[in-house]
C-alpha positions as CSV (number, residue, x, y, z in Angstrom):
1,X,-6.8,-1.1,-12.1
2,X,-3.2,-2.1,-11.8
3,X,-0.1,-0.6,-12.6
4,X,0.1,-2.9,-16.0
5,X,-2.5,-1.7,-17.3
6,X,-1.8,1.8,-16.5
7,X,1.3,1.9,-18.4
8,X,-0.6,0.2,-21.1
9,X,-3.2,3.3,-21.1
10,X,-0.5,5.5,-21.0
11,X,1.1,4.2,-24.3
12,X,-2.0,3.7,-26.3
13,X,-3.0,7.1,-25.3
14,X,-7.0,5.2,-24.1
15,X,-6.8,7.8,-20.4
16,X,-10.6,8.9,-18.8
17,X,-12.4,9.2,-16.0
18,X,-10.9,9.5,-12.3
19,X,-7.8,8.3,-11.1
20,X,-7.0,7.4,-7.6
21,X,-2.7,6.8,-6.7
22,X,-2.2,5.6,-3.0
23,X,0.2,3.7,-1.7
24,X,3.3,3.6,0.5
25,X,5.9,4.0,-2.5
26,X,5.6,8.2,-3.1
27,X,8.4,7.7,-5.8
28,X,6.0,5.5,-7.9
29,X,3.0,7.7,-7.4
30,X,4.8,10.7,-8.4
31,X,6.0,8.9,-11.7
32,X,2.9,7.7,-12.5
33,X,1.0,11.3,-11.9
34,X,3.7,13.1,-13.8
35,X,3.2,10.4,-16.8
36,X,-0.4,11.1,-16.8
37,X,0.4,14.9,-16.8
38,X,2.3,15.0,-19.9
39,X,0.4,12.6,-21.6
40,X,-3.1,14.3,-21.0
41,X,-1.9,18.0,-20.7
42,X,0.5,18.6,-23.5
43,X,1.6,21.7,-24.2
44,X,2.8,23.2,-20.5
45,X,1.9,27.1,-22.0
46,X,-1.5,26.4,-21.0
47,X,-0.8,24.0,-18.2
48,X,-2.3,27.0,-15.5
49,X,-5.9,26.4,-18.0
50,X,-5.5,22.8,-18.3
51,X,-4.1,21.5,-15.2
52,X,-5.6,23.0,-12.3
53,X,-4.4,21.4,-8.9
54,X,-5.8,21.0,-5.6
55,X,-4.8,20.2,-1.9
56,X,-5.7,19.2,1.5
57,X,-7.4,16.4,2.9
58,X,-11.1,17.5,2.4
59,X,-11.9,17.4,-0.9
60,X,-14.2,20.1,-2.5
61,X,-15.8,18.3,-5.2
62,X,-18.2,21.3,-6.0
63,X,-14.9,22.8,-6.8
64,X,-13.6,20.0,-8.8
65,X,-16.6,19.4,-10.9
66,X,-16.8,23.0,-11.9
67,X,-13.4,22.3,-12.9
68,X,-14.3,19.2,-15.1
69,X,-17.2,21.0,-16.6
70,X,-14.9,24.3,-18.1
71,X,-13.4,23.4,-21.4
72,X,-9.8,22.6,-22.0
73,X,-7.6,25.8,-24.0
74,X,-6.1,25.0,-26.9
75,X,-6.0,21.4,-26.9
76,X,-8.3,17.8,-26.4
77,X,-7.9,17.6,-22.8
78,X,-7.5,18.4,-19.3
79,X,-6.0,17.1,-16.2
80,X,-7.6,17.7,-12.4
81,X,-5.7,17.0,-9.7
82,X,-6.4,16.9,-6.3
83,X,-3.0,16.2,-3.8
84,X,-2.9,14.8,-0.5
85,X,-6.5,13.6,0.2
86,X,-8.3,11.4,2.7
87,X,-11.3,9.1,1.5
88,X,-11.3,7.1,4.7
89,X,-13.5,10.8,6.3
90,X,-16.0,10.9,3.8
91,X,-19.4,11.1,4.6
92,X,-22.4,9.3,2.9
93,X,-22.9,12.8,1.4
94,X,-19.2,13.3,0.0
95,X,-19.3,9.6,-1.2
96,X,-22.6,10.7,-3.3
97,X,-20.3,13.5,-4.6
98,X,-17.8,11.6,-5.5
99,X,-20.3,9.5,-7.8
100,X,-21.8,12.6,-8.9
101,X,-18.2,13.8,-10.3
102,X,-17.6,10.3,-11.7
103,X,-20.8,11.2,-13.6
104,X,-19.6,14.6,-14.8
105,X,-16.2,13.0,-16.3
106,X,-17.8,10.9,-18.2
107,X,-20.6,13.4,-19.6
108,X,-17.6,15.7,-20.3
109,X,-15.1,13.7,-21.2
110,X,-12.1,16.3,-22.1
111,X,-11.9,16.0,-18.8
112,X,-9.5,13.7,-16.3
113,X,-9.3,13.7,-12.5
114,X,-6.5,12.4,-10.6
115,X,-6.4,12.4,-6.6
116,X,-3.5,11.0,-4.9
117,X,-4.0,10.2,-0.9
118,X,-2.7,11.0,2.4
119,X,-0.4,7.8,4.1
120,X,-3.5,5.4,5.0
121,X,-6.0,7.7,3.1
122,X,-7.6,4.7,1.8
123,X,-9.4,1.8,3.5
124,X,-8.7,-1.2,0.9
125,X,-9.7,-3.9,3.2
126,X,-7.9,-7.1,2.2
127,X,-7.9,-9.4,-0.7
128,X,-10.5,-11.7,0.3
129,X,-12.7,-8.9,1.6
130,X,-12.4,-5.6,0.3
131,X,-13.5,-2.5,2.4
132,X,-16.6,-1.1,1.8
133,X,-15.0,1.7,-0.4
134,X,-13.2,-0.7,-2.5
135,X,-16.6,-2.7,-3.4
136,X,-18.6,0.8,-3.9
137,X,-15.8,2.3,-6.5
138,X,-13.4,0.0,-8.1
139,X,-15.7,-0.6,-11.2
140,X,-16.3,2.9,-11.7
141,X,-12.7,4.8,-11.0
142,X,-9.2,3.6,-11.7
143,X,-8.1,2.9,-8.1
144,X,-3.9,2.2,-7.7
145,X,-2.1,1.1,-5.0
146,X,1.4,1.5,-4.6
147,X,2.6,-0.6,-2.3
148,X,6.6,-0.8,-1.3
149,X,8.6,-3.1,-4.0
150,X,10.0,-6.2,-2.7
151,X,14.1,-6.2,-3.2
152,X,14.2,-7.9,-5.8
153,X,12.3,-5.7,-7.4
154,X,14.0,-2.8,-6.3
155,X,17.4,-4.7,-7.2
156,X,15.6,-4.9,-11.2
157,X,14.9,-1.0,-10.7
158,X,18.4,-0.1,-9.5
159,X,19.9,-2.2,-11.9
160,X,18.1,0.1,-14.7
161,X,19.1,3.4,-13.3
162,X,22.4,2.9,-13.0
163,X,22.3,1.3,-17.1
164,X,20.3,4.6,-18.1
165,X,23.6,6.7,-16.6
166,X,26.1,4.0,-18.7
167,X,26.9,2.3,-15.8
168,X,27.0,-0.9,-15.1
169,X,26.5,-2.9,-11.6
170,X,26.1,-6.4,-10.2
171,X,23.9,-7.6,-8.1
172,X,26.2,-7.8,-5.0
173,X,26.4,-3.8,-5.9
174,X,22.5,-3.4,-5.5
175,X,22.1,-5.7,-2.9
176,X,24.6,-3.8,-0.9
177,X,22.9,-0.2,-1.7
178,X,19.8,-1.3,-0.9
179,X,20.8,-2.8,2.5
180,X,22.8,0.1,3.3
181,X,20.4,3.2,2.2
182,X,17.3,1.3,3.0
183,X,14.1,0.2,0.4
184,X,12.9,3.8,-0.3
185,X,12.6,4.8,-3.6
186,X,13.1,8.5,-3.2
187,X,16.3,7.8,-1.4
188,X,18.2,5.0,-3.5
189,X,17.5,7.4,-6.7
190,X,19.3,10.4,-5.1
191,X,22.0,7.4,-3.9
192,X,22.3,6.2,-7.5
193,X,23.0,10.2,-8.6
194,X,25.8,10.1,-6.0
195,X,27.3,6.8,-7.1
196,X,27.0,7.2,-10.7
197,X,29.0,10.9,-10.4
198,X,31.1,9.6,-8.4
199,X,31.9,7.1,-11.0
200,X,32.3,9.2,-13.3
201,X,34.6,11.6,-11.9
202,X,37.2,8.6,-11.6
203,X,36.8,7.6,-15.0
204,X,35.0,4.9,-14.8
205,X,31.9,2.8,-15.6
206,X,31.1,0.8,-12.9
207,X,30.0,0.9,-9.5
208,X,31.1,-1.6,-6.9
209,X,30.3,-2.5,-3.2
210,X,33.4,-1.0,-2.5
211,X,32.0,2.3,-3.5
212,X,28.4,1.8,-1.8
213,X,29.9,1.0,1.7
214,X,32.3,4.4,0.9
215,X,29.9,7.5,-0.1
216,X,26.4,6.0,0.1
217,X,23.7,6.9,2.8
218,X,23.3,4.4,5.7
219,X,20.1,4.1,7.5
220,X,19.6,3.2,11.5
221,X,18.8,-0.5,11.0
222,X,22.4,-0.4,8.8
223,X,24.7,1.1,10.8
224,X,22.9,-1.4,14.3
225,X,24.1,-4.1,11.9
226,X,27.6,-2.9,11.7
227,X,27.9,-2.5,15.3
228,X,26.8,-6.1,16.1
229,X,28.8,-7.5,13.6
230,X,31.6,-5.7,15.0
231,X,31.2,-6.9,18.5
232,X,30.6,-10.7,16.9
233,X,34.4,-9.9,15.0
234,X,35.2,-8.3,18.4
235,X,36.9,-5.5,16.6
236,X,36.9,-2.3,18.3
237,X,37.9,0.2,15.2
238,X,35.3,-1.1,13.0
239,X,32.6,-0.9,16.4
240,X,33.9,2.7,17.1
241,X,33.0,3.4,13.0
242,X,29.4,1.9,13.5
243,X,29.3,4.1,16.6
244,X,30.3,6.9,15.3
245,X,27.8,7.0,12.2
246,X,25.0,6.5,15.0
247,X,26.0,9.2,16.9
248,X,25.9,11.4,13.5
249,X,22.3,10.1,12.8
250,X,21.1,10.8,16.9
251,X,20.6,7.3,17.1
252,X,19.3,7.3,21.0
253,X,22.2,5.4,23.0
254,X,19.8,3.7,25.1
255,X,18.8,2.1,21.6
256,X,22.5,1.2,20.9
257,X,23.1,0.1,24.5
258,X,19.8,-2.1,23.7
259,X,21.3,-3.5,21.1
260,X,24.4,-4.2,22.5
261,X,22.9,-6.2,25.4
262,X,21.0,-8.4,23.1
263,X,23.7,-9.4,20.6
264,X,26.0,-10.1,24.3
265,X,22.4,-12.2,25.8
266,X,22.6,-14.6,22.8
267,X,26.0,-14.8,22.3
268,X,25.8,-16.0,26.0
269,X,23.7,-18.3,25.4
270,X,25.1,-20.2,22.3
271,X,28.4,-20.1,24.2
272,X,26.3,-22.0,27.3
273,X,24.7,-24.8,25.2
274,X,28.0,-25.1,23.7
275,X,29.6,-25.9,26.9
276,X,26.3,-28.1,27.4
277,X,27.8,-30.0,24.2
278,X,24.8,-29.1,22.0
279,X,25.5,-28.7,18.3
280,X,24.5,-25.8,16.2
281,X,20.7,-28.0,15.2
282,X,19.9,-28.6,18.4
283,X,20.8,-24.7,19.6
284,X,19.3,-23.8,16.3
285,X,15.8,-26.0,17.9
286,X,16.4,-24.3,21.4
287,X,17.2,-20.4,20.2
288,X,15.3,-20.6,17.4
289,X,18.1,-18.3,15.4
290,X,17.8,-18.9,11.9
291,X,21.4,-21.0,10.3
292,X,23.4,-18.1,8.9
293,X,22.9,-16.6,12.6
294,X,23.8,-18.7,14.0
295,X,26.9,-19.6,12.3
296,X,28.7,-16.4,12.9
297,X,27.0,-16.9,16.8
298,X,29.0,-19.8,16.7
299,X,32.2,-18.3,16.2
300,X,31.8,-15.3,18.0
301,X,30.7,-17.0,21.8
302,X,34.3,-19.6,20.8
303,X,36.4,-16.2,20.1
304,X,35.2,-14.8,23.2
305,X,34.6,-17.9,25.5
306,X,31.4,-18.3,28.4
307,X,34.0,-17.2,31.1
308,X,34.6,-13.9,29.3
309,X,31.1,-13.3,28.3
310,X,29.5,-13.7,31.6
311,X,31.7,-10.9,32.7
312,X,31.0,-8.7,29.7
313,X,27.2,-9.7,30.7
314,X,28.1,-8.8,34.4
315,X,29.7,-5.1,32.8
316,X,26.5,-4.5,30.7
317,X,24.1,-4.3,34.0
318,X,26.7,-2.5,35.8
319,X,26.9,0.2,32.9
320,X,22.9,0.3,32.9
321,X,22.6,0.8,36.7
322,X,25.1,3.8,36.3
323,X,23.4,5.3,33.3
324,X,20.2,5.8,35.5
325,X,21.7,6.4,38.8
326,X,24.5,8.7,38.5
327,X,27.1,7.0,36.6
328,X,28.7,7.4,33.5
329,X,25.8,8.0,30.7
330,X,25.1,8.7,27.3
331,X,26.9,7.7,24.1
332,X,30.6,7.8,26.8
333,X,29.1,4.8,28.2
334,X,28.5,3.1,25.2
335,X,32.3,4.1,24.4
336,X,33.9,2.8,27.9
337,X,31.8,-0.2,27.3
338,X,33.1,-1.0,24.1
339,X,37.0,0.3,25.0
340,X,36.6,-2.1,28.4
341,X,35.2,-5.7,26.2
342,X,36.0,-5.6,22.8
């Protein structure tokens, strides 16, 4: 089964059998299962009757098909739920149970089961050949995966959560959330609360980049991007900034230090076969750096000049040496550095 035609259940109201939601995306899986709830369970005053729920990653299914065989109260149907399972430990005998309760939902068929699964709880296999599990259950339960959305769906997403709240965005305003907070769903959502209040407050209906790069949440990967665009502008406030939200996040400065090196190592080497009178295809061909890169590579190793960057290059291993032998270490090195070449 796939996702369209589980929303197309879910509207028409046509829900049996067992449901299986796995998947990276825990936002989606929760919005599906709570669909399913209040589509199949109805009035919540008997929800402790009609909804009983499970957990743990061995799955009683003596338990759960006693469940499926009680009667719903009060109403057409129930909903089973077992949370957090893992079908990649089942035996041959638990596999036989699992047909066995496929059995009982349709033979009582008041009765729906849902299990969602532990991070890797199921073996899919691939797309040309599926796991063993796959082949042995997809006819007979309605297996979902939830897999992460690519950005522009998640851009589509954003853009409808922020219309839901009356406010409007463009797309440079959900490109820039999504690069700065990152491609979970549970995150971005509590990001879109934050940006839409904050909207709001001022009086108004929009959100802007402006306003993303002010309040929102900045992962890792982010704030490493600010910091080597900062050393490529060669702009100590804004590289102090980046630092600073690092050091926040306990961003390991040997990670940042890392980093550092690598963005000085390539600069160093765009600035050498510049010197060598190579233009940016042929240092594109050599470095294999992608154009946009190496543009702002370009730029940077001319605003800096080979002379200059050798030395910072010369600095960096001195810095490392005294981090692991008795010099300066920890994020102060990563400070001097940047006070000393930027």
């Amino acid at each position: 089964m796939d996702i369209a035609s589980l929303k197309a259940n879910l509207k028409s109201g046509n829900l049996s059998g067992v449901y299986l939601f796995s998947g990276e995306e825990d936002y989606l899986i929760r919005y599906y299962l709570k669909a399913l709830r209040e589509k199949v369970v109805g009035d919540e005053a008997f929800a402790v009757f009609n909804n009983p729920v499970y957990d743990g990653e061995e799955i009683d299914f003596a338990a759960i098909i006693e469940a499926v065989k009680s009667p719903p109260m009060m109403s057409d149907y129930k909903l089973i739920e077992w949370r957090h399972a893992d079908f990649t430990r089942l035996k041959e005998g638990e596999l036989e149970s699992l047909e066995e309760l496929i059995s009982a939902c349709e033979e009582y068929g008041y009765s729906i089961v849902a299990f969602t699964a532990v991070d890797d709880g199921v073996d899919f296999g691939t797309a040309k050949k599926p796991s063993a599990f796959i082949k042995r259950f997809d006819k007979s339960m309605n297996i979902l995966r939830f897999e992460k959305s690519n950005e522009n769906q998640l851009y589509a997403w954003l853009k409808k959560h922020f219309d839901s709240r009356g406010v409007t965005v463009t797309l440079d305003t959900v490109k820039a959330l999504v690069f700065r907070s990152g491609r979970s769903m549970d995150v971005l959502v509590g990001e879109v609360e934050k940006l839409c209040a904050l909207a709001l407050s001022r009086g108004k209906n929009t959100v802007t980049p402006e306003d993303v790069n002010e309040v929102a949440s900045s992962t890792p990967e982010c704030d490493t991007f600010a910091l080597s665009n900062a050393i490529l502008d060669r702009n100590r406030h804004r590289a102090y900034l980046a630092l600073e939200e690092m050091k926040l996040r306990r961003v390991d400065h040997a990670v940042i230090m890392g980093m550092i090196a690598r963005t000085f190592d390539d600069l160093t080497a765009v600035s050498h076969l510049l010197d060598e009178g190579l233009g940016a295809t042929e240092i594109e061909e050599v470095l294999g750096m992608n154009k946009y890169k190496l543009k702002m590579y370009i730029t940077a190793a001319k605003r800096y000049g080979t002379e200059r960057l050798s030395e910072i290059i010369s600095d960096l291993a001195i810095a490392d040496a005294g981090s692991k032998y008795g010099g300066v270490t920890g994020y102060c090195a990563v400070e001097l550095f940047i006070s000393r070449n930027l």
